[in-house]
N, C-alpha and C positions, 0 to 999 in steps of 0.2 A: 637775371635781376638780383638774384638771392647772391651774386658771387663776386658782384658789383658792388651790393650794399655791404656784405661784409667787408668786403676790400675797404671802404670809404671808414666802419667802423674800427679796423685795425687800425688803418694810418693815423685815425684819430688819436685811438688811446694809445699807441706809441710816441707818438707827438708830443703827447700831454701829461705820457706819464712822471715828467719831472714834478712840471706845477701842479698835480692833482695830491702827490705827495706829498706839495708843499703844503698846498690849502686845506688836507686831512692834518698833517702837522700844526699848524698853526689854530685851527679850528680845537682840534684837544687836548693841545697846551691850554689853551685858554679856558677850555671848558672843567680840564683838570683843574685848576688855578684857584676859579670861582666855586667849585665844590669844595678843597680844600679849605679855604680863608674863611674863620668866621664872620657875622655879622650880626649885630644886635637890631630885635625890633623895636615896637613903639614901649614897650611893656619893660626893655631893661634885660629883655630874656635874651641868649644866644640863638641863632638861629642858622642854618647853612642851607645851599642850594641841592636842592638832587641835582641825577643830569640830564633830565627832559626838562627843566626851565633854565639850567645853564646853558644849553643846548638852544633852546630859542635865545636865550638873551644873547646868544655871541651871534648867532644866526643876524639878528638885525641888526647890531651893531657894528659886525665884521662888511656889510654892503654899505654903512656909512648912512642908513637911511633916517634912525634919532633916535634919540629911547630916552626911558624912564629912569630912575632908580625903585629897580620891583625885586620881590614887592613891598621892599625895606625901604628907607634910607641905608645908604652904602657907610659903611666904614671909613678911614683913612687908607686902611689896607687894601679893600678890595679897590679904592677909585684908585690907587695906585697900579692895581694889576690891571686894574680895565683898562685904565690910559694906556698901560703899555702892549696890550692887547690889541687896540684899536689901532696902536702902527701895525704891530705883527700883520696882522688880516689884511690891511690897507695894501702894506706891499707885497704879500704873499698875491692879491688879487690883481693887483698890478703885472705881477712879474705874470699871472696865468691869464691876463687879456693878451698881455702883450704876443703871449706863445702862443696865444687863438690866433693873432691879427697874420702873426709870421706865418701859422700852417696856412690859411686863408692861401692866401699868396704861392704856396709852393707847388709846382708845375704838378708833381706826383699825386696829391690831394687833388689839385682843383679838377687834372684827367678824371681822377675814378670819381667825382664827385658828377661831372659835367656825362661822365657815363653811366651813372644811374641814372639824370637827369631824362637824357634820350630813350633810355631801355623802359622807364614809367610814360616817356612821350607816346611811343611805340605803341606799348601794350593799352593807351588811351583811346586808341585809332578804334573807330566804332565802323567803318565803309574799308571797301575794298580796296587794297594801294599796292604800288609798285615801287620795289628797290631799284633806285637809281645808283650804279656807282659809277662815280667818276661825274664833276660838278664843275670840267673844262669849259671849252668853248661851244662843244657840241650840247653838255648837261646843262648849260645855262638855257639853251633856246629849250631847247626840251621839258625841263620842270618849270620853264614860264608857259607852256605851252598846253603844257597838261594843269597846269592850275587854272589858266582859262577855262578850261574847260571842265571845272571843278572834279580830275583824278586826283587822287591824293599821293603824293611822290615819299618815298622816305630814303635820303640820302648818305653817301658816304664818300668820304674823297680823302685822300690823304694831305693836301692841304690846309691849311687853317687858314691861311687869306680866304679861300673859295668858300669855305666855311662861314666865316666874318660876313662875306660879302653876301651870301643867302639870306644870313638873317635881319640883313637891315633890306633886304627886297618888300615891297608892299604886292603881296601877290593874293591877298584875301582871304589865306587859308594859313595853318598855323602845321609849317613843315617843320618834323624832325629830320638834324641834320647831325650827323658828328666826323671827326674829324678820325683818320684809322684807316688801315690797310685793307681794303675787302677782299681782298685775296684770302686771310685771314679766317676760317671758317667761324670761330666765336663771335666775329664783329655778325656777320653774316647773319648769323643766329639773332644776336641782337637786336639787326636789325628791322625781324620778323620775317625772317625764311620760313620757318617750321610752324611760324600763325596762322589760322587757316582763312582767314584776310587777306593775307597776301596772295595777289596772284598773276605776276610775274616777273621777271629778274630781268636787267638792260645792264648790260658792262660794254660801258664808250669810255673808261679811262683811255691815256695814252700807250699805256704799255702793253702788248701783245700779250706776254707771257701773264700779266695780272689777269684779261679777260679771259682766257683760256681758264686760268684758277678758280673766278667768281663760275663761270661756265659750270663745270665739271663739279663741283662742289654742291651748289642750285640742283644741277639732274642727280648728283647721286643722294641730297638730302629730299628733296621734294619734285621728283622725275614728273608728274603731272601737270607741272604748272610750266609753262612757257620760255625757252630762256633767248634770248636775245642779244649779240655778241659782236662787235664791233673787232677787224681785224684787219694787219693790213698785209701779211707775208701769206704764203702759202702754206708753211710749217703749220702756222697758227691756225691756217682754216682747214688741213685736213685734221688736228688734233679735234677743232670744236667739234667736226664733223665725225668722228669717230664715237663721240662723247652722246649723239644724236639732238644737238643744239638745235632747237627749233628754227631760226633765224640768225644767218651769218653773214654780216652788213661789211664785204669787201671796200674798205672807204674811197683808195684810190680808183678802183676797177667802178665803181657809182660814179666818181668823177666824170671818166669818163665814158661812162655810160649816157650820160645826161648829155654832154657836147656833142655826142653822135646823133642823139637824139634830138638835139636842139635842128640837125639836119638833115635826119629822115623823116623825124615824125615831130616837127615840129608843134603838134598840137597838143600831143598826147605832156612834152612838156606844161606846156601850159593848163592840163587838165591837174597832172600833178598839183602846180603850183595854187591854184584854185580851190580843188577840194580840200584843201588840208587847210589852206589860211581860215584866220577865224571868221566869221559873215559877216558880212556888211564893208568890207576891206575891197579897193579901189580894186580894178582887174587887173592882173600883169598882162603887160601888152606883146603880143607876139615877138619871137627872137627866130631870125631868120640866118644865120651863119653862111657865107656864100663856098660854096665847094671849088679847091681850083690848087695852089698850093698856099702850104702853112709851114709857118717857123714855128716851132717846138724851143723855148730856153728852159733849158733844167731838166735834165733825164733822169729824174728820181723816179720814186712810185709813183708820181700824179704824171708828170710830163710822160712817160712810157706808156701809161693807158691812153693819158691822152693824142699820143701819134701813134696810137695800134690801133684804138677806134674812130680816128681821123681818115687812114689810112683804107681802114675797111668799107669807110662810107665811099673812097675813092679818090682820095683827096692826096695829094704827094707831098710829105713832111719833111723839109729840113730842121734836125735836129742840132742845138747849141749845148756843149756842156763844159763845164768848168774842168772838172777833171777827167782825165784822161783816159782812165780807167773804166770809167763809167760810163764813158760816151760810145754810140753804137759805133758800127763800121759807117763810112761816110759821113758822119757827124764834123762838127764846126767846133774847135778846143780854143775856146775861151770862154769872157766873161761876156753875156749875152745883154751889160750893160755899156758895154761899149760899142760906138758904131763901127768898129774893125769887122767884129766876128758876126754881124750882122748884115754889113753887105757883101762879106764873105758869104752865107746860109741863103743869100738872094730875097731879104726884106723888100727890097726896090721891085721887085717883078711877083712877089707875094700876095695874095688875096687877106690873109690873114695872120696872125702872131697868136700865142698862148705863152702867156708865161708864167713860172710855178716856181720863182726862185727858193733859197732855205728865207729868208725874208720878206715882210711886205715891203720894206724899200729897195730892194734889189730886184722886186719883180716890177713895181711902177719905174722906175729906173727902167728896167730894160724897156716896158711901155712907150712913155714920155721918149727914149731915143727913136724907137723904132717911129713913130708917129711921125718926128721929125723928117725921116728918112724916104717914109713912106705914111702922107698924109689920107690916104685912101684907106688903108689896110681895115680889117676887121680887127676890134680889140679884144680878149678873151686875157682874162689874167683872175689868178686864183688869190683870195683873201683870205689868211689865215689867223688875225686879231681882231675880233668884234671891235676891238676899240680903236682900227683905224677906217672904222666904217666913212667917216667923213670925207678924209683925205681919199676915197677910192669914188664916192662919189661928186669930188670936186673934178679930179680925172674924166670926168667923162668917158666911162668904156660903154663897150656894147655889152660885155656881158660879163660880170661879177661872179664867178664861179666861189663860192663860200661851202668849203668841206663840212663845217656842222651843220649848215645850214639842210645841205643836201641828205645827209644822213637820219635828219631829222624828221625829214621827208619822207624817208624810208620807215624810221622807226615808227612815228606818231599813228598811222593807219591800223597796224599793228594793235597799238595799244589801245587805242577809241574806238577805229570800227573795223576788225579785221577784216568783214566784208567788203573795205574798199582798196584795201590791199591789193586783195585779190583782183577788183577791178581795176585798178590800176597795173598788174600784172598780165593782165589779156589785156590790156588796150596796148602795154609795150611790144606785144607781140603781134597785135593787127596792123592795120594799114591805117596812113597817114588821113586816105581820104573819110575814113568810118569816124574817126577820131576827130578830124574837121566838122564832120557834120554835127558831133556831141557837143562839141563848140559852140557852136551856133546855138544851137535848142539853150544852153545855157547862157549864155551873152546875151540875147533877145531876150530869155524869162527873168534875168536879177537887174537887167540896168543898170548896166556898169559897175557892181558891186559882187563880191564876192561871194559865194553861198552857202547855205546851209547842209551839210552831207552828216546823213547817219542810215544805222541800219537796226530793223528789228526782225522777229521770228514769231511766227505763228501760233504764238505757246501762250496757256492760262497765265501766265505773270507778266506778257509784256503785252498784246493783244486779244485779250479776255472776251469779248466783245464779238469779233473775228473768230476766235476760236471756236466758239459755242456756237455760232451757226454753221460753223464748217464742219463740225461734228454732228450737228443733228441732221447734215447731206443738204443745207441749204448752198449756193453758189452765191459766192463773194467774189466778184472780179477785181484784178488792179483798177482799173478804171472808177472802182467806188469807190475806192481810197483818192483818187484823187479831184475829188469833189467835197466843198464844203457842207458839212451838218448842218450849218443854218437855211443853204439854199442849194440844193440839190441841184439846181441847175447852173452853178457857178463852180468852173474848173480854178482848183487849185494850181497857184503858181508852182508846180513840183515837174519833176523827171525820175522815172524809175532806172535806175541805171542798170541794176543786175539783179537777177533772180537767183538763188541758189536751193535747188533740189535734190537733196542727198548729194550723190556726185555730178549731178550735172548743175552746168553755167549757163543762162539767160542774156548776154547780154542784150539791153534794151527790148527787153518782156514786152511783147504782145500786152496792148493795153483790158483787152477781152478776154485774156487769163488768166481763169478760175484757181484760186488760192489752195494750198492744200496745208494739211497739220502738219506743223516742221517746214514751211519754208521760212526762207531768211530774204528781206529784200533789200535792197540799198536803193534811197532816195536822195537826191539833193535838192532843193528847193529855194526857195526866196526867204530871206529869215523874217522867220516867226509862223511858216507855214505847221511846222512838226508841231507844234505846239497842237495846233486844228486840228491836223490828223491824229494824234493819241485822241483825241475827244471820240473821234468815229472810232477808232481801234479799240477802245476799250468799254464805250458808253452803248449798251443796246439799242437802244431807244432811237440815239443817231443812225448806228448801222442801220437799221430796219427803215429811217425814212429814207436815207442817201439809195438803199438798192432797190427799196418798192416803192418809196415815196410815201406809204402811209405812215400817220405818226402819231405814236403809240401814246395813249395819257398816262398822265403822272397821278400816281400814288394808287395803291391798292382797291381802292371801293372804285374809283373812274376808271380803272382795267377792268375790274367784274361787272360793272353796268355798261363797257363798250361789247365785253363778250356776252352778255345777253343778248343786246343788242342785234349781234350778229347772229345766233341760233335762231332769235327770232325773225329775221329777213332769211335766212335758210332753209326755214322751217315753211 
């Protein structure tokens, strides 16, 4: 902050040192002027100015704002110097707005000015936030996503459009943004790495070698806090991985993670897409991919995971690719917009197409042919510009594969409730049918609408309530939690999804199991239920009727006359 604002005070007074020269000039000539020249008062007597009231009188005259003749009448002499005074100052003041208006304007100034600006925004930050860098395609979904959900993002990008465009977003919450390399360790700083606020670092720029930088920089300035790392080579991910990056988000290998996924466990996608959207948001409707053979156009990094985990699920891939070089052995060498190299690759006898060109019109291009070719096929093609969201769903595909979108998927659990991360990591790894059946319990309890997922822990700050009975050896099962305070005998619209006990994982917790200090649980529910349940989590009075049913009076004198009450029927 301090090295910012001197920065911004230098360029000033070097800017200004001409006209400040001038307006000290001008100011005492003048003031010399009016000290020198005599002037008679009422009396006939001589009289002259010191320079604390020559000093004011230029002082008001020299801004033009009016004056007297004080505290004489003037001379012929002196109105002659003042007249000429009053240009002096007029254009001396002139020429130094004018050199204000020019530094205004100047790229150098308005930076270090615009970066104190952020580095006081920053240091304003009163709740816990996370540095965002890089404010692409995948940052855009992302810090809209965590403002929803009132996290506080503080960004950096090296763009000044993406910059521009944040700050005219209506997102409810007043993000610091600026514009700079975060690669950069200073920006880094600024941006409150080293605050103890912050707490954790996400690098989704485009560039490898940048994220790997914000990475490394994050662990060796502040190794405790979280860091988060978007990559797409393998150089890049055993560096982060050297670096001991907590999470390293393979963008194209998620690709096609999810389109495998889409056809073994096709449910476990749709839990994905579920718990993270924000509540109350329609359901996504199942995506069923049919297994059989598929054309691969574009064998970059998206198209190669996705015919290697196409391929794993069992599926036989013909590959299209433009250059030659790049295309595997067996592969189709053209442009997979033309229908040559398409009924070459056998589109006509194909169950399915994916296509991942360097463009979104060259991969709807290849779409729109192949459809024509093969009106049957399954459509699969990757979006890579929010802003041709339209046109992809005027196409009617089956399935919109969007790179930030999926990433975001990844990251967001992470950041809100790492507890569902993790369930979301056991359910990729369970079976289709477990995962159907979580399905169901949730599509039956929200009615058609999206739900509410979060997680707490057993501890005096977030479940107070809970805690203190479970330390004085009373039993609190999940099952109290999920019933209403008001009416004990009315189940709450919720699903406990995972238990977490030191190292061990619960999924879908026995509803009859007794809580213990330090566990963590993950719920999703019908929105507006979490709301209900913190009241039993935290409120006594609630817990004690939800698990025995009796209910405890309010206020101090009606607890000591119901405990009398009771010694005397024990008695």
């Amino acid at each position: 902050m301090e090295k910012a604002l001197y920065k911004v005070i230098f360029l000033f007074l070097r800017r200004m040192r001409a006209p400040l020269i001038v307006l000290i000039g001008a100011y005492s000539i003048s003031v010399i002027g009016l000290v020198l020249i005599p002037g008679v008062d009422e009396s006939g007597q001589p009289w002259r100015f010191d320079f604390l009231h020559a000093f004011y009188f230029v002082s008001f005259m020299g801004s033009t704002i009016g004056f007297g003749e004080i505290p004489h009448e003037f001379t012929p002499g002196q109105r002659l110097w003042v007249s000429a005074c009053i240009w002096l100052t007029v254009i001396a003041w002139i020429y130094a707005i004018g050199r204000i208006l020019t530094l205004l304007q100047d790229p150098a100034f308005t930076r270090a000015a615009t970066e104190t600006r952020f580095i006081r925004s920053v240091r304003k930050i009163s709740q816990p936030f996370t540095i965002v860098c890089g404010y692409g395609e995948t940052g855009y979904l992302l810090v809209r996503a965590m403002a929803y959900r009132n996290l506080q993002p503080v960004v950096l990008d090296l763009d000044q459009e993406n910059i521009d465009s944040l700050q005219l977003e209506n997102l409810g919450m007043d993000i610091p943004a600026f514009c700079a390399d975060a690669s950069i360790t200073r920006h880094l700083v600024e941006a409150g790495l080293r605050n103890p606020l912050c707490r954790s670092v996400v690098a989704i720029t485009d560039s490898d070698p940048v994220n790997v930088k914000i990475a490394v920089t994050a662990k060796l300035l502040r190794p405790e806090i979280p860091v988060i790392a978007r990559a797409g080579i393998q150089e890049s991910i055993d560096n982060l991985d050297s670096f001991n990056t907590d999470h390293i988000i393979n963008a194209y290998e998620v690709f096609g993670e999810h389109l495998a996924m889409t056809q073994r466990t096709p449910s476990v996608h749709l839990l994905h897409a579920w718990l993270i959207s924000l509540p109350n948001r329609t359901l996504h409707l199942p995506v069923t991919p049919p297994h059989g053979t598929w054309v691969v156009v574009g064998y970059g990094r998206f198209g190669s995971s996705c015919a290697r985990h196409l391929e794993a699920e069992g599926n036989t891939v013909r590959v299209i690719e433009r250059k030659e070089e790049k295309a595997p052995e067996g592969a189709v060498v053209g442009r997979g917009t033309e229908a040559g190299p398409l009924i070459d690759a056998g589109v006509r006898d194909a169950v399915g197409i994916v296509s991942g060109t360097d463009t979104d019109t060259n991969t709807l291009s290849a779409i729109m042919t192949a459809r024509e070719l093969n009106p049957e096929l399954y459509l699969v093609a990757r979006q890579d510009r929010r802003a041709d969201s339209e046109i992809f769903e005027a196409a009617n595909l089956d399935l919109v594969m969007e790179p930030s979108r999926i990433i975001v998927w990844r990251i967001l659990p992470l950041l809100t409730t790492p507890l569902l991360s993790r369930f979301l990591r056991l359910m990729r790894a369970g079976s289709e049918e477990f995962a159907h059946e979580i399905r169901q319990h949730i599509e039956a309890m929200c009615n058609g609408v999206t739900p509410e997922t979060w997680s707490f822990e057993i501890a005096p700050d977030r479940a107070a309530a809970v805690y203190t009975a479970v330390d004085r050896g009373e039993e609190v099962r999940i099952s109290h939690l999920q019933h209403a305070p008001s009416n004990r005998d009315k189940p709450l619209p919720c699903i406990a999804l995972l238990l977490n006990r030191g190292d061990k994982n619960y999924l879908m917790p026995d509803p009859d199991m007794p809580l213990e200090r330090g566990d963590r649980i993950l719920f999703t529910a019908r929105a507006g239920t979490r709301a209900v349940m913190d009241w039993a989590l935290n409120n006594p009075k609630a817990l004690e009727y939800i698990v025995t049913g009796n209910e405890l009076p309010d206020g101090t004198i009606w607890r000591w006359l119901a405990q009398q009450k009771t010694r005397e029927n024990t008695a």
